[in-house]
N, CA, C and O atoms as a Maestro MAE file, in Angstrom:
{
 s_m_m2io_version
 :::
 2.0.0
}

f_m_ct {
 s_m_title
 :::
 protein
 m_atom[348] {
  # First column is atom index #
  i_m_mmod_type
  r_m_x_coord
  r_m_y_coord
  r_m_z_coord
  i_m_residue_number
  s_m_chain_name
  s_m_pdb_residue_name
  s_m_pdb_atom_name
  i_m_atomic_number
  :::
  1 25 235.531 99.700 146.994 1 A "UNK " " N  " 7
  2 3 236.114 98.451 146.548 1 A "UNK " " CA " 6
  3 2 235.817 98.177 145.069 1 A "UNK " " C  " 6
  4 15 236.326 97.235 144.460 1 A "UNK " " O  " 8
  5 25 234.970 99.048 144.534 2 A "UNK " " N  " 7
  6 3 234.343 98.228 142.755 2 A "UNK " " CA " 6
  7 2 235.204 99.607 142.093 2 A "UNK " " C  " 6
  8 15 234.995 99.856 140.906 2 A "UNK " " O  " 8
  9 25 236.250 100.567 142.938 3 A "UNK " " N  " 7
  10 3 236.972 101.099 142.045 3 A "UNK " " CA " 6
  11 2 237.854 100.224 141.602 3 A "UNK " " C  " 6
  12 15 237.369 100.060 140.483 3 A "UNK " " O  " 8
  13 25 238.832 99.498 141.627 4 A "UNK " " N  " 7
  14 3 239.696 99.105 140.479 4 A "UNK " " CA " 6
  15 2 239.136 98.038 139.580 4 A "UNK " " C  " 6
  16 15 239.631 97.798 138.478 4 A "UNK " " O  " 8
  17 25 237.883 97.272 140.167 5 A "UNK " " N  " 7
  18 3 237.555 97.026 138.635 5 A "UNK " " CA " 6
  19 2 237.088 98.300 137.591 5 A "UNK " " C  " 6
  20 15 237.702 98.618 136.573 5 A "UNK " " O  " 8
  21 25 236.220 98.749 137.953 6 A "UNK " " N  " 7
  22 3 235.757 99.942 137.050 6 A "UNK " " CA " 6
  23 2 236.955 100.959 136.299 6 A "UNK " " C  " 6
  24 15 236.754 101.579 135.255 6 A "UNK " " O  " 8
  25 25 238.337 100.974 137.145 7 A "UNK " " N  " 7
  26 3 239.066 101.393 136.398 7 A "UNK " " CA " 6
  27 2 239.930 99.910 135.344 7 A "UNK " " C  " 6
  28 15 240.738 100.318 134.509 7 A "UNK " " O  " 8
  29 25 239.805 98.905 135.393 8 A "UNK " " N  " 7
  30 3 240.183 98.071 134.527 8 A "UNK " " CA " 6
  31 2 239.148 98.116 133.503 8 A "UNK " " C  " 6
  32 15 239.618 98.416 132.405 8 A "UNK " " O  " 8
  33 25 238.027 97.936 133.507 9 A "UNK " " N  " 7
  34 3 236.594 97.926 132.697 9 A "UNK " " CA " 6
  35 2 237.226 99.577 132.125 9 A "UNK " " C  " 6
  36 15 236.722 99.301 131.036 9 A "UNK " " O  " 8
  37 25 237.596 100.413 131.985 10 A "UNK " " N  " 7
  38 3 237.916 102.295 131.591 10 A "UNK " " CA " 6
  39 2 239.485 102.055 130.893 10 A "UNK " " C  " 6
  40 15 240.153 102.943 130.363 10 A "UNK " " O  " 8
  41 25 239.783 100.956 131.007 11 A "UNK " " N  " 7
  42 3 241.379 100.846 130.229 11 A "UNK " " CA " 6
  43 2 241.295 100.727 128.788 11 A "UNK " " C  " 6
  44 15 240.232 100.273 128.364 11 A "UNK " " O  " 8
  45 25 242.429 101.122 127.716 12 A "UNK " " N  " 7
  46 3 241.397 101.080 126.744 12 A "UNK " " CA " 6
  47 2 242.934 99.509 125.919 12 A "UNK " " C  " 6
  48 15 244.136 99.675 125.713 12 A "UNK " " O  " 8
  49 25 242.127 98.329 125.719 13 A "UNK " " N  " 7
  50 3 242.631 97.129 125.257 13 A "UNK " " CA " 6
  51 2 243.529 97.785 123.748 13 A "UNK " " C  " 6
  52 15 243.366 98.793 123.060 13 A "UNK " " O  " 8
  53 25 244.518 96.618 123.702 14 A "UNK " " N  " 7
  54 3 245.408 96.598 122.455 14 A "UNK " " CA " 6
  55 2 244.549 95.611 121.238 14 A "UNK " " C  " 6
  56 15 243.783 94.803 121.762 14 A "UNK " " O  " 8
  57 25 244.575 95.586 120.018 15 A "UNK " " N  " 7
  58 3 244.433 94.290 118.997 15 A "UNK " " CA " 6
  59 2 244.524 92.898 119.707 15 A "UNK " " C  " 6
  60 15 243.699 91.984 119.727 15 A "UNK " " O  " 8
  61 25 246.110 93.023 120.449 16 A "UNK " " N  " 7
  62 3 246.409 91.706 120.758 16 A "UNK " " CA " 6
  63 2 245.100 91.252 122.032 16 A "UNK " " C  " 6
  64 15 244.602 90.130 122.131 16 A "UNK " " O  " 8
  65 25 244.842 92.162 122.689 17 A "UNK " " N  " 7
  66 3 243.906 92.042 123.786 17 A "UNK " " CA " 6
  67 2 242.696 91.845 123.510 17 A "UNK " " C  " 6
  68 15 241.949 91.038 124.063 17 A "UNK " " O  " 8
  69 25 242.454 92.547 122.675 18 A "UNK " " N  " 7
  70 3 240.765 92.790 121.929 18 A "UNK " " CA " 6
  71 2 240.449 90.925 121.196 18 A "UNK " " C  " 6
  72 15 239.535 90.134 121.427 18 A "UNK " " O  " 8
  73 25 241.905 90.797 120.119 19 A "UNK " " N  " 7
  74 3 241.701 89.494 119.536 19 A "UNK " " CA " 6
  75 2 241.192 88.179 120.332 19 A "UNK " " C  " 6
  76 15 240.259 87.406 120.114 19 A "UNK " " O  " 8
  77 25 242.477 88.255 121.643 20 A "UNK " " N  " 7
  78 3 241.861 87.404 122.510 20 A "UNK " " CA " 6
  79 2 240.978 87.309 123.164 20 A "UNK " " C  " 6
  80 15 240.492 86.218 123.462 20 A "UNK " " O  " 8
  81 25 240.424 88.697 123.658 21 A "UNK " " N  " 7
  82 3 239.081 88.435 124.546 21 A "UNK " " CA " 6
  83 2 237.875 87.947 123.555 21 A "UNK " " C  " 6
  84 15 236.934 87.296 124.008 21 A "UNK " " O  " 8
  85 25 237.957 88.281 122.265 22 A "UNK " " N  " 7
  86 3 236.909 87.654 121.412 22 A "UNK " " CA " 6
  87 2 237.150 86.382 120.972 22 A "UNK " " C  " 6
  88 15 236.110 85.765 120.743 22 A "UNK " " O  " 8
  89 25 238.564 85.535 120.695 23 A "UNK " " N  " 7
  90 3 238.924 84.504 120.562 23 A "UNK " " CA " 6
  91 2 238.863 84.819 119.162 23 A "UNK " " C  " 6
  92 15 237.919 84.241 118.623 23 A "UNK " " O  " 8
  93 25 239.509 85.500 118.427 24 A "UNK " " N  " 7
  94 3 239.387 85.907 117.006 24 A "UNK " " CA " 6
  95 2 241.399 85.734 116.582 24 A "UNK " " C  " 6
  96 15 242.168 85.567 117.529 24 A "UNK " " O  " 8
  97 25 241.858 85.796 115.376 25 A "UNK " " N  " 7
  98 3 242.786 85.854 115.085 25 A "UNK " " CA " 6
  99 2 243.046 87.270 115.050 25 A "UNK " " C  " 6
  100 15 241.914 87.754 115.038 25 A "UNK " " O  " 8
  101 25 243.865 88.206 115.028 26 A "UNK " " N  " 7
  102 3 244.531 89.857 114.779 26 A "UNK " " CA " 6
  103 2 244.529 90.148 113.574 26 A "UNK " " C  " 6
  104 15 244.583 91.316 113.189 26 A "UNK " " O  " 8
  105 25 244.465 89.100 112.762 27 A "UNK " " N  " 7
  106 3 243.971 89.561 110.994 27 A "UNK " " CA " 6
  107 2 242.345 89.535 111.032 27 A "UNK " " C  " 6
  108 15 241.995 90.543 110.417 27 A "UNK " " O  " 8
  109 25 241.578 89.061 111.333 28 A "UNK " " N  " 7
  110 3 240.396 88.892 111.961 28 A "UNK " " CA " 6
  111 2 239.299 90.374 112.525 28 A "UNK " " C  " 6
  112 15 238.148 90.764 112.331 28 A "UNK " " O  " 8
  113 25 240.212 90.697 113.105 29 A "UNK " " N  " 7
  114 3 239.969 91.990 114.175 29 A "UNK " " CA " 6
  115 2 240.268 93.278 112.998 29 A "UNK " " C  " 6
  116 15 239.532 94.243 112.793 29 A "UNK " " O  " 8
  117 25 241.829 92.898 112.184 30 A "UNK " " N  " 7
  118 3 241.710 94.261 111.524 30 A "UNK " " CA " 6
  119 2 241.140 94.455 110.131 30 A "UNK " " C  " 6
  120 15 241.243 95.440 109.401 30 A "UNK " " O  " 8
  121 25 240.335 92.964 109.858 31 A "UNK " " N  " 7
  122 3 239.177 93.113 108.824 31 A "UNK " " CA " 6
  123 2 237.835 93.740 109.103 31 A "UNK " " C  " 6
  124 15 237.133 94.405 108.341 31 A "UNK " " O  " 8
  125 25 237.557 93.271 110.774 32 A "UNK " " N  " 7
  126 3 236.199 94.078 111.439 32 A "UNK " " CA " 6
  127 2 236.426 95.406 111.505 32 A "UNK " " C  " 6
  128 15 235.350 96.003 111.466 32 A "UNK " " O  " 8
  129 25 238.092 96.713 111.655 33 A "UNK " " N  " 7
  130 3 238.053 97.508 111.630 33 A "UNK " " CA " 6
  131 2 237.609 98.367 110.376 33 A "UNK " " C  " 6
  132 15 236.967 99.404 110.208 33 A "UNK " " O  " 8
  133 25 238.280 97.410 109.547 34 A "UNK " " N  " 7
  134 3 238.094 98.123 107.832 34 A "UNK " " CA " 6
  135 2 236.891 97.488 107.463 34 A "UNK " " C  " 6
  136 15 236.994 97.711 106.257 34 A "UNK " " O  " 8
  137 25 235.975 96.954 107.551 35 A "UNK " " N  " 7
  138 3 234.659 96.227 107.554 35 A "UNK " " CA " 6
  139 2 233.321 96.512 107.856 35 A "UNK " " C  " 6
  140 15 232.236 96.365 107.293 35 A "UNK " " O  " 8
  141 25 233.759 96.997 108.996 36 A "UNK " " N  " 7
  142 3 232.235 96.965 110.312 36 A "UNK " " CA " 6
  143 2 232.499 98.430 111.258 36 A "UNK " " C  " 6
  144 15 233.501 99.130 111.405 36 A "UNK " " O  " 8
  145 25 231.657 98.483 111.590 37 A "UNK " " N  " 7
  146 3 231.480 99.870 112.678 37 A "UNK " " CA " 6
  147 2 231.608 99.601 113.919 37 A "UNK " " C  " 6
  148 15 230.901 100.021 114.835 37 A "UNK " " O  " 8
  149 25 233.094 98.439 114.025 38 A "UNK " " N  " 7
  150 3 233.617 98.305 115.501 38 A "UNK " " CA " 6
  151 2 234.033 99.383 116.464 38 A "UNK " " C  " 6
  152 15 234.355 100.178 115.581 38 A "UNK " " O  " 8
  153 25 234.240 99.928 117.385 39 A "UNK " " N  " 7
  154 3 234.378 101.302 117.734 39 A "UNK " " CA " 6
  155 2 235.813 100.542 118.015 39 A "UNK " " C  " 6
  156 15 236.116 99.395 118.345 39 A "UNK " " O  " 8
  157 25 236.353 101.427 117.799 40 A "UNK " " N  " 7
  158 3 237.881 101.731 118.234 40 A "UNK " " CA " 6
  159 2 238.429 102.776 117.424 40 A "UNK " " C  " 6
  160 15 237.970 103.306 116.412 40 A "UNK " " O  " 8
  161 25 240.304 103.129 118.527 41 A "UNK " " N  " 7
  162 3 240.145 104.660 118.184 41 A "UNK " " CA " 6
  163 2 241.779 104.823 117.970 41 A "UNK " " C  " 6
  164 15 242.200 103.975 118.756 41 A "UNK " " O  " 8
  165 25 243.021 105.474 117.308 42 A "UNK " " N  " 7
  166 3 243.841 105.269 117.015 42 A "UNK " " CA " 6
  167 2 244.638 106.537 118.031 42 A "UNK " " C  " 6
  168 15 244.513 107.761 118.073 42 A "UNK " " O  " 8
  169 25 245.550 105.482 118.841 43 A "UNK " " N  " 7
  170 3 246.392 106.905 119.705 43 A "UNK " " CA " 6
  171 2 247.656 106.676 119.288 43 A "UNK " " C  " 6
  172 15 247.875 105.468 119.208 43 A "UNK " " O  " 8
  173 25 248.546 107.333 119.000 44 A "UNK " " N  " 7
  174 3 249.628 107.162 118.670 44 A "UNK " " CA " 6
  175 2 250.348 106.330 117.167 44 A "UNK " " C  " 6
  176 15 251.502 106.174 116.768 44 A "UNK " " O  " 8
  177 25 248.901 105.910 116.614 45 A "UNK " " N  " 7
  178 3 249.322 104.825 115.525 45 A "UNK " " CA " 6
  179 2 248.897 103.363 115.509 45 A "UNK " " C  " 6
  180 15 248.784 102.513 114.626 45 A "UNK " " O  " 8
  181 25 248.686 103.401 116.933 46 A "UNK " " N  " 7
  182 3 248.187 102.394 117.364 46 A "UNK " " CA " 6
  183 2 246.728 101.772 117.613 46 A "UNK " " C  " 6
  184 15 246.325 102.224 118.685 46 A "UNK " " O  " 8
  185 25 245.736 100.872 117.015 47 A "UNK " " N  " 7
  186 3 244.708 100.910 117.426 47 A "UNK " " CA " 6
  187 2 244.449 100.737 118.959 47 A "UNK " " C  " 6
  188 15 245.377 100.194 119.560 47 A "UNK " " O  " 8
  189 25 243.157 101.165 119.844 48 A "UNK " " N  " 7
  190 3 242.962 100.877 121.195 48 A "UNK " " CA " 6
  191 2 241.182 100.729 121.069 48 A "UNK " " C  " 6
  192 15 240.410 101.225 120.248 48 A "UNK " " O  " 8
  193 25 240.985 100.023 121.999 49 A "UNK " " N  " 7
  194 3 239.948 99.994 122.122 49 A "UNK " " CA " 6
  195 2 238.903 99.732 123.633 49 A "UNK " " C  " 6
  196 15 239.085 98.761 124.368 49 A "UNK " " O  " 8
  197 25 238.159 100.460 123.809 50 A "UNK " " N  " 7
  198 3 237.479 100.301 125.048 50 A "UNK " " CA " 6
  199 2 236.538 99.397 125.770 50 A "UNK " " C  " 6
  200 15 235.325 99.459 125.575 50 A "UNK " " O  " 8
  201 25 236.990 98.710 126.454 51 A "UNK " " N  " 7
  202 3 236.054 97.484 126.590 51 A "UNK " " CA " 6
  203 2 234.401 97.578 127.032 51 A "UNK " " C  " 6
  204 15 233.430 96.866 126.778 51 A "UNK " " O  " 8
  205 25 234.533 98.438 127.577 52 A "UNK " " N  " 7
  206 3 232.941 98.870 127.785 52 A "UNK " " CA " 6
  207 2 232.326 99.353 126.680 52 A "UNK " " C  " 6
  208 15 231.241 98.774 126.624 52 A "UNK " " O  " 8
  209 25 232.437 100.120 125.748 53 A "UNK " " N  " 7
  210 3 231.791 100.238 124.671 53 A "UNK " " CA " 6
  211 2 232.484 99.325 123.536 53 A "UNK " " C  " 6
  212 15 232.369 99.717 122.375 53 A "UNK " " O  " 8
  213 25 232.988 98.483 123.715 54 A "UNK " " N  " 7
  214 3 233.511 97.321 123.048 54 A "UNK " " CA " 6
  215 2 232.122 96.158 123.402 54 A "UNK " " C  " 6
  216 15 231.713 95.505 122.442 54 A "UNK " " O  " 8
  217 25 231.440 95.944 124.802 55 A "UNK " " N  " 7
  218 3 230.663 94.972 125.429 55 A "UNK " " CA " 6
  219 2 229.556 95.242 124.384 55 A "UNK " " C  " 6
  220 15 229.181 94.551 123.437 55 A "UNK " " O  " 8
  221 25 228.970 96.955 125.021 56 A "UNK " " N  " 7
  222 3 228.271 97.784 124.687 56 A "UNK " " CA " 6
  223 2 228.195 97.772 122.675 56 A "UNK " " C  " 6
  224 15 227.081 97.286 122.477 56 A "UNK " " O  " 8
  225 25 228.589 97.954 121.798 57 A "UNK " " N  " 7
  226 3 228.264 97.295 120.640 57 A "UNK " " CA " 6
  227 2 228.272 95.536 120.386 57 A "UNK " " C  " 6
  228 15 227.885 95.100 119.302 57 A "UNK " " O  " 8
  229 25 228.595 94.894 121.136 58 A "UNK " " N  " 7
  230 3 228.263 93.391 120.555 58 A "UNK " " CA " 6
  231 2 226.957 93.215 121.063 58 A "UNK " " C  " 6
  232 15 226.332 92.257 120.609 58 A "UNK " " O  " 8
  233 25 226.469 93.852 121.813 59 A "UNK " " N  " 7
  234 3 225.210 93.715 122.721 59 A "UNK " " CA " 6
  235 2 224.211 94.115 121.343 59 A "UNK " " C  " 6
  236 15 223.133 93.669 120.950 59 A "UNK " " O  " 8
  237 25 225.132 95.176 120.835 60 A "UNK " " N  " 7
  238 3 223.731 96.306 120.423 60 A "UNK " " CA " 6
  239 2 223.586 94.825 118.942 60 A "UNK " " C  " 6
  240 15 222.505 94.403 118.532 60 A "UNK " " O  " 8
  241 25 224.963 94.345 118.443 61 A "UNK " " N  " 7
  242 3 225.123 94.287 117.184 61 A "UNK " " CA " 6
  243 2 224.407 92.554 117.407 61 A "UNK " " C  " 6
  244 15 223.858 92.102 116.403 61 A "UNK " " O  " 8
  245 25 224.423 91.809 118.455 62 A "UNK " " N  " 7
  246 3 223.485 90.650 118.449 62 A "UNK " " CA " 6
  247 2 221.955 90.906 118.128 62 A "UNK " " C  " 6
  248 15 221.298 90.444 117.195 62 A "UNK " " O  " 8
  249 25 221.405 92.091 119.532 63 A "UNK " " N  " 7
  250 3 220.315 92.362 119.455 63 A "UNK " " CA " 6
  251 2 219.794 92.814 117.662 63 A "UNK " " C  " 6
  252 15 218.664 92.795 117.175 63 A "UNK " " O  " 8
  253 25 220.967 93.150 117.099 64 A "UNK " " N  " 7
  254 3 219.619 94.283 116.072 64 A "UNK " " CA " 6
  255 2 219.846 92.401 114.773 64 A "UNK " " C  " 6
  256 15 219.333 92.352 113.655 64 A "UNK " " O  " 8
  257 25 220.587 91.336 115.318 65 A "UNK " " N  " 7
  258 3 220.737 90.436 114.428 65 A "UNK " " CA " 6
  259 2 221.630 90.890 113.476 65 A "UNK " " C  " 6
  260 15 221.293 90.776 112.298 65 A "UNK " " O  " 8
  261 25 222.847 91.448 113.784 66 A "UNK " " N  " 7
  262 3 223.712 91.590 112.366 66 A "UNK " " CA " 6
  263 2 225.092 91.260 113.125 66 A "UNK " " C  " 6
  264 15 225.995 91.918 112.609 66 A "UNK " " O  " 8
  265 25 225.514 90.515 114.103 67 A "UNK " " N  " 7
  266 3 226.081 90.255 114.692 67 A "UNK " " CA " 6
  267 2 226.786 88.763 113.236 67 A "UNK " " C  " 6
  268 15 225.765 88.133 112.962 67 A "UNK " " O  " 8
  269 25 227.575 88.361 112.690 68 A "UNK " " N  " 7
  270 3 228.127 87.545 111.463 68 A "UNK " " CA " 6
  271 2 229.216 86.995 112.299 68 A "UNK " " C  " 6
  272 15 229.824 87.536 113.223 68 A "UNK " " O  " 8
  273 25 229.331 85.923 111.839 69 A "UNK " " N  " 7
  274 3 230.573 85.408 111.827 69 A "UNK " " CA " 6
  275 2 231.620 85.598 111.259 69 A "UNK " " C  " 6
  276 15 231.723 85.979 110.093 69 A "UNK " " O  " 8
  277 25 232.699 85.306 112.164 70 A "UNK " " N  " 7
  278 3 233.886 86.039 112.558 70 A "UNK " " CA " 6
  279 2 234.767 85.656 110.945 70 A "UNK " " C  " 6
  280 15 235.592 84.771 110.719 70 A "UNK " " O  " 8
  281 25 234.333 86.457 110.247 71 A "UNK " " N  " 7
  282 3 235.454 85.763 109.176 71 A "UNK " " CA " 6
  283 2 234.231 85.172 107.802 71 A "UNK " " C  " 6
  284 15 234.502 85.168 106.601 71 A "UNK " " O  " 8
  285 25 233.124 84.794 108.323 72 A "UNK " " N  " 7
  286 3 232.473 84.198 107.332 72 A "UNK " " CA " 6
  287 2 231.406 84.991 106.755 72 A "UNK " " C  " 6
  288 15 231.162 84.749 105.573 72 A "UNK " " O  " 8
  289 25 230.700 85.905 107.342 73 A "UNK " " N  " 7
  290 3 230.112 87.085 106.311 73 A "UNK " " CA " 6
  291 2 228.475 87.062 106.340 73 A "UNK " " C  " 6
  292 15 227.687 87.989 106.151 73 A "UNK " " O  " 8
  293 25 228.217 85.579 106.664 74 A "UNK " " N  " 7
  294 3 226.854 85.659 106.767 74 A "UNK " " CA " 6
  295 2 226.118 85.717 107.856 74 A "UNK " " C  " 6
  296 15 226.792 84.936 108.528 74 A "UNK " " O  " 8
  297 25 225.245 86.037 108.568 75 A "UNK " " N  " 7
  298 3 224.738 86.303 109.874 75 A "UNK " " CA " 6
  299 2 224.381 84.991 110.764 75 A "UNK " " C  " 6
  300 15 224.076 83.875 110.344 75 A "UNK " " O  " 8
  301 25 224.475 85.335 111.810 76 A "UNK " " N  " 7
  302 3 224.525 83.789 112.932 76 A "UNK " " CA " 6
  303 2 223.000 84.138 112.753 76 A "UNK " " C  " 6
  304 15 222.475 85.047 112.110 76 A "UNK " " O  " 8
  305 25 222.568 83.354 113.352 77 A "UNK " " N  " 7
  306 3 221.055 82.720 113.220 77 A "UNK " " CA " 6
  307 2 220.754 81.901 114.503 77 A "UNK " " C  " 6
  308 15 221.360 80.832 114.435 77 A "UNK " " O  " 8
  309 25 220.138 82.000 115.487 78 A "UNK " " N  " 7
  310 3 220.121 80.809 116.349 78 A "UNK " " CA " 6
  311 2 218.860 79.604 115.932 78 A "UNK " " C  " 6
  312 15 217.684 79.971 115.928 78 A "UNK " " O  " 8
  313 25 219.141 78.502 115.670 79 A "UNK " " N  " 7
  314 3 218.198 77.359 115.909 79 A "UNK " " CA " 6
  315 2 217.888 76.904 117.043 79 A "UNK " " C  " 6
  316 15 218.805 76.937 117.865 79 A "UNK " " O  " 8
  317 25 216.585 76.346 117.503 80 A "UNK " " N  " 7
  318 3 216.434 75.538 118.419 80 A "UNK " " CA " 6
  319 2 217.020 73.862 118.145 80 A "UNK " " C  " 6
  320 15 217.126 73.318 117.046 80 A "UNK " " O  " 8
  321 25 217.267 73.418 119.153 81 A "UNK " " N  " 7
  322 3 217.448 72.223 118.803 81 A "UNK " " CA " 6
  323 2 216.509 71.494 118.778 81 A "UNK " " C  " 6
  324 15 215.549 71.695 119.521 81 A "UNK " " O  " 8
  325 25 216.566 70.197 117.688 82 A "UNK " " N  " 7
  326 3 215.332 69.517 117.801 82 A "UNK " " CA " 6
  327 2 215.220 68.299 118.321 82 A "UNK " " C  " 6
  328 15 215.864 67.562 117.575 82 A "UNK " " O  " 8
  329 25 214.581 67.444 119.521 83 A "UNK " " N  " 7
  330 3 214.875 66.321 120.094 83 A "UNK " " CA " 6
  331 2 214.658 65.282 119.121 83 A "UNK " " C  " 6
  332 15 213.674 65.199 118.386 83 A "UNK " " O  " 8
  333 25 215.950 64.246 119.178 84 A "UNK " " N  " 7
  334 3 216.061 63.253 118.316 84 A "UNK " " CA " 6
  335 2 215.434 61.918 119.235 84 A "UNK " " C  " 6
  336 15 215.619 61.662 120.425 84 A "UNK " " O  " 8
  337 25 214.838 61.374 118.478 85 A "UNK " " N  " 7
  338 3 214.168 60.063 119.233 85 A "UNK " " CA " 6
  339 2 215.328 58.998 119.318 85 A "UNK " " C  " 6
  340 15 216.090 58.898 118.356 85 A "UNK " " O  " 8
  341 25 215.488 58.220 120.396 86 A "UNK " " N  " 7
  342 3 216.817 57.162 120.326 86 A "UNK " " CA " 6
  343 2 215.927 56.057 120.676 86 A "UNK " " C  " 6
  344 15 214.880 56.086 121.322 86 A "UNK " " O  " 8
  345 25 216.465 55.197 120.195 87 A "UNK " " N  " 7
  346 3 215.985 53.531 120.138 87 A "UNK " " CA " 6
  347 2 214.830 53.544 120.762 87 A "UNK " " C  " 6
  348 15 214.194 52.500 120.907 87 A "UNK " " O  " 8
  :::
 }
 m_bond[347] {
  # First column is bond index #
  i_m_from
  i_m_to
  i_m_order
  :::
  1 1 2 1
  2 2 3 1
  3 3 4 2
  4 3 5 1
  5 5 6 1
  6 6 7 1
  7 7 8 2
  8 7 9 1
  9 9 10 1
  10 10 11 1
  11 11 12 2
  12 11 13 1
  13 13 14 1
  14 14 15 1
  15 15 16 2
  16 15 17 1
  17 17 18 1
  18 18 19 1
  19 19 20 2
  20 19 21 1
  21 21 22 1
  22 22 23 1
  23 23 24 2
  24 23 25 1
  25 25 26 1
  26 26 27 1
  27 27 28 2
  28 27 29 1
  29 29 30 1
  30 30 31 1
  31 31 32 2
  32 31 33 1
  33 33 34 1
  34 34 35 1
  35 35 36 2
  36 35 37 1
  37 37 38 1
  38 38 39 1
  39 39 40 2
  40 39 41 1
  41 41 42 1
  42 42 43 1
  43 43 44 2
  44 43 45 1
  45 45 46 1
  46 46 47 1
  47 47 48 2
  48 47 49 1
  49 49 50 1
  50 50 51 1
  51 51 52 2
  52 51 53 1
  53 53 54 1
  54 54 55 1
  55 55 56 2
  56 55 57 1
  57 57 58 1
  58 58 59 1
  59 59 60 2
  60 59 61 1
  61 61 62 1
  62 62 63 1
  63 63 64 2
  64 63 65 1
  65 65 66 1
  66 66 67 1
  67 67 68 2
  68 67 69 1
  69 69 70 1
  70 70 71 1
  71 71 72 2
  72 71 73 1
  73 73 74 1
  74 74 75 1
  75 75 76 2
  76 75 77 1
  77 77 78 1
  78 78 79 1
  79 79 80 2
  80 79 81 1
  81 81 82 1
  82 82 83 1
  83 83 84 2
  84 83 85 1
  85 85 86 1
  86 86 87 1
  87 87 88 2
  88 87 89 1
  89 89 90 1
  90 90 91 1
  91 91 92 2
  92 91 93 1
  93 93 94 1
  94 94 95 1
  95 95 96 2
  96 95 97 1
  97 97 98 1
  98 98 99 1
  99 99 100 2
  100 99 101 1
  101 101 102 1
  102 102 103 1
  103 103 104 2
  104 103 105 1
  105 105 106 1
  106 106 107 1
  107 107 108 2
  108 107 109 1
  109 109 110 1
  110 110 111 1
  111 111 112 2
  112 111 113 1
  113 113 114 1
  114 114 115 1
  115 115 116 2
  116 115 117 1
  117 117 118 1
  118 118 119 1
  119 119 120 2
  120 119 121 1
  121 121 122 1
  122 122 123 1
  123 123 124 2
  124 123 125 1
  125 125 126 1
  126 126 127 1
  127 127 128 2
  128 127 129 1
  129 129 130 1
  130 130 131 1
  131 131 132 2
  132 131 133 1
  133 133 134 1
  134 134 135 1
  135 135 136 2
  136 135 137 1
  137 137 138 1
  138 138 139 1
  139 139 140 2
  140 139 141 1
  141 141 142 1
  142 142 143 1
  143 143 144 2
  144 143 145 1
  145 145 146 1
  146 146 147 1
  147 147 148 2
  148 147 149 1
  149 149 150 1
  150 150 151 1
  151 151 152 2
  152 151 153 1
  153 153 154 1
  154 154 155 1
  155 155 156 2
  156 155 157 1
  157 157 158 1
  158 158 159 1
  159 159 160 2
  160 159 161 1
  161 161 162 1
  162 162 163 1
  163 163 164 2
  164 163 165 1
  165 165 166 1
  166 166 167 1
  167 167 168 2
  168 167 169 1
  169 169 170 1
  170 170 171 1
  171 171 172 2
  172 171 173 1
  173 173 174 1
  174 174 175 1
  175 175 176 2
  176 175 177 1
  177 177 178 1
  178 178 179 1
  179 179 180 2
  180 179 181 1
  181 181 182 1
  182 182 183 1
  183 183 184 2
  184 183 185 1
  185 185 186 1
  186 186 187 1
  187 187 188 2
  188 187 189 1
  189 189 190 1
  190 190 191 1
  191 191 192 2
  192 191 193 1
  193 193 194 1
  194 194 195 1
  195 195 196 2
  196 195 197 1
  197 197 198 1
  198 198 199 1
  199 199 200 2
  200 199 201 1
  201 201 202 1
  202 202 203 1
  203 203 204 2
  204 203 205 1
  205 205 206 1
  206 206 207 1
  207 207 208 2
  208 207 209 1
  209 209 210 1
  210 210 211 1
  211 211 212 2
  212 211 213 1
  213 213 214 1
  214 214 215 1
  215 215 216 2
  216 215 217 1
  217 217 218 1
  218 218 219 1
  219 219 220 2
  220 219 221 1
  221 221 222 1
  222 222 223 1
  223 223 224 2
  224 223 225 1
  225 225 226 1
  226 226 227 1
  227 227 228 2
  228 227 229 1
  229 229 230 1
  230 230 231 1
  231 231 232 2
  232 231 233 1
  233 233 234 1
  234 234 235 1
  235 235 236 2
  236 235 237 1
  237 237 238 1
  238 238 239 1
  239 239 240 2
  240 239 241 1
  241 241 242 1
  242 242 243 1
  243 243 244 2
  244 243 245 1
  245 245 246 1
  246 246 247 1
  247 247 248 2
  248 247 249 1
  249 249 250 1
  250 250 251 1
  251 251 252 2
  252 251 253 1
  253 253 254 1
  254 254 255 1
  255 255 256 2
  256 255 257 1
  257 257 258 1
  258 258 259 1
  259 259 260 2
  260 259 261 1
  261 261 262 1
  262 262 263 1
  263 263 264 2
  264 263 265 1
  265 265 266 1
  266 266 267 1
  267 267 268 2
  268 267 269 1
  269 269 270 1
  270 270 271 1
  271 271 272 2
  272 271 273 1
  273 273 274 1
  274 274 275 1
  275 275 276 2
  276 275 277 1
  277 277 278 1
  278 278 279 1
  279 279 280 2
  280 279 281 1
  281 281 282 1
  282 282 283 1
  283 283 284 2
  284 283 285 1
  285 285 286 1
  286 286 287 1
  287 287 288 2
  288 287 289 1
  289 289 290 1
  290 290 291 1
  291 291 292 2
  292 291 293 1
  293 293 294 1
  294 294 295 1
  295 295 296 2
  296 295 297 1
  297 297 298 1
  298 298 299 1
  299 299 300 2
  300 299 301 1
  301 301 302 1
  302 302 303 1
  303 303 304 2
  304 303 305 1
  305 305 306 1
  306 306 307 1
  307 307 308 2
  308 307 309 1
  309 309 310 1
  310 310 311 1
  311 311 312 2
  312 311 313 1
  313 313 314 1
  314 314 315 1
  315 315 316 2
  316 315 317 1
  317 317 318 1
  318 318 319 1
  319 319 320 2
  320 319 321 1
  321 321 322 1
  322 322 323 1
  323 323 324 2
  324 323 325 1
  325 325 326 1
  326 326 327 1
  327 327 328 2
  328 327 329 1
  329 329 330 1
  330 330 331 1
  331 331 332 2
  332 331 333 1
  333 333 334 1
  334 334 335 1
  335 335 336 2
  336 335 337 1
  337 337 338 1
  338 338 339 1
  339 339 340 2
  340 339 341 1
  341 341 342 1
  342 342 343 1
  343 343 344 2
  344 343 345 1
  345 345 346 1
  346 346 347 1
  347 347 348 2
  :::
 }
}
């Protein structure tokens, strides 16, 4: 039964697919290609890309902290939040 996900997870996504599952614009996506060491791979002319080693580098690229915002260049950072005192 966990074959047809595993063969959906082995499909390899379009731009248009890739953009949306990240919530990114398609100009966005083909600045990270010419940019960054996104894996994806060109069949026909076309970019494609694999969602499992698509998961598999955002994982790697949070962990090592060079994970940037989408468009803005400088690295996310997480803060804690700090409790605000109310009345």
């Amino acid at each position: 039964m966990d074959q047809p996900e595993q063969k959906n997870e082995a499909r390899l996504m379009t731009i248009k697919e890739v953009a949306e599952y990240l919530a990114i614009h398609e100009m966005t996506l083909y600045t990270l290609l010419h940019e960054s060491d996104i894996p994806a791979m060109k069949l026909g002319g076309q970019w494609r890309f694999n969602k499992q080693i698509l998961d598999a580098w955002i994982v790697k690229e949070m962990e090592q902290g060079r994970m940037r915002q989408l468009g803005g260049g400088k690295p996310v950072k997480a803060h804690p939040v700090k409790a605000r005192r109310t009345a």
